[in-house]
N, C-alpha and C positions, 0 to 999 in steps of 0.2 A: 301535402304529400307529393312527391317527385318520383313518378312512372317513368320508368323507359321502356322500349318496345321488346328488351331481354327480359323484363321484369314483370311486362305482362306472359310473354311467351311461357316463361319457367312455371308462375303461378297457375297459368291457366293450364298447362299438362298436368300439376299436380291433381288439378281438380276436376278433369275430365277424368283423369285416370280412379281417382278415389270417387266420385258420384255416378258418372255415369257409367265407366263398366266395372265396380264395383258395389255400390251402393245399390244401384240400378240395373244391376246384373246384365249391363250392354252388351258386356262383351265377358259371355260364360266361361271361356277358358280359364280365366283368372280367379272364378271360384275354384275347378276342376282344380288349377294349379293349388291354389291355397289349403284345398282339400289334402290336396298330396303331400302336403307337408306338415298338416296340422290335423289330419284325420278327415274321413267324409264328413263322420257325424259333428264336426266343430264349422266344419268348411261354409256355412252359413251365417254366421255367427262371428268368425274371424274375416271373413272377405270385408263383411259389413265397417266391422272396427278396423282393420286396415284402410276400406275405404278413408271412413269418418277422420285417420289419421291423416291418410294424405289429402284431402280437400283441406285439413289444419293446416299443414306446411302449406298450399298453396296459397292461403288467407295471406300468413306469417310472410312469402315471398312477395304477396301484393304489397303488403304494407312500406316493405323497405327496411325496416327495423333492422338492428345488429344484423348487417348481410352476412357476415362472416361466420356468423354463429348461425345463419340458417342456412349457409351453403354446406357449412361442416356437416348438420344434421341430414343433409339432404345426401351428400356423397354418401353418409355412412347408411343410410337408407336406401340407398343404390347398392351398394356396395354388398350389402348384408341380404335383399331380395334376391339380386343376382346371384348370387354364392348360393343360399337356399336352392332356388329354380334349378342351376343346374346340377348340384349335387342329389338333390331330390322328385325333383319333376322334370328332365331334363326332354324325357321324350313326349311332352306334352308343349314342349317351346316350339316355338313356329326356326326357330334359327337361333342357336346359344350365341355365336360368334356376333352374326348378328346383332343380334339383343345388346350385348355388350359392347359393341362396334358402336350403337346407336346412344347409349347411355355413357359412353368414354366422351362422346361431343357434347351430351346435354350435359356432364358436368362441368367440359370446358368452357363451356355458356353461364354455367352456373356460377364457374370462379371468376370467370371475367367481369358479369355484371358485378357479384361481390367485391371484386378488389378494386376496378376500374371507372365504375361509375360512380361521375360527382355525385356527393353527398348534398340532400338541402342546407 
C-alpha cells in the first residue's frame, strides 16, 4: 500500500471529522447543525451515521484505491454539506465563506493527490 503525506492528511480529516466530533460528539455544533437540517429529533441518529460515513471515506482515502472515484465522492460530499449548512443552518456556522474558503483548498488537495500521485 503506497501513503503519501496528502493521503494521510485527506483520510485522517475525514475521520476525525466523522468519529470524533461526530460519533463522539467532540465537537457539538455539528449535531446542533445536523439537527437543523434533519430535524432535532433525528439530529442523534443522523450526526452518528454521517459520522460512520465519513470515517468510511477516510478508510476509502487511506487505502489509495480508485482516487479518482474517492475524490469525486468526496467533492460531492463537500459540496452537498456545504450547500445544506448554509442554506439551512447558516447561522449556526462559525464563518460560511470561511468554511467554503477552507474546503475549496481541501479539495484542491484532494484532486492533486487524486490525479498527481504515483500510483503503486
Amino acid at each position: 500500500m503506497f501513503h503519501t503525506g496528502s493521503q494521510i492528511l485527506i483520510g485522517s480529516v475525514w475521520v476525525f471529522h466523522g468519529f470524533y466530533s461526530k460519533i463522539l460528539n467532540g465537537i457539538p455544533r455539528h449535531r446542533l447543525i445536523i439537527g437543523k437540517i434533519f430535524g432535532a429529533t433525528n439530529a442523534g441518529v443522523f450526526t452518528k451515521v454521517i459520522g460512520l460515513l465519513e470515517v468510511l471515506l477516510g478508510i476509502w482515502a487511506f487505502t489509495g484505491l480508485q482516487s479518482v472515484g474517492c475524490a469525486a465522492l468526496q467533492t460531492s460530499a463537500l459540496v452537498a454539506m456545504n450547500t445544506l449548512e448554509i442554506i439551512l443552518a447558516e447561522e449556526l456556522l462559525i464563518s460560511a465563506v470561511g468554511m467554503v474558503i477552507l474546503n475549496l483548498g481541501f479539495v484542491t488537495l484532494i484532486w492533486h493527490w487524486a490525479l498527481f500521485t504515483p500510483k503503486p
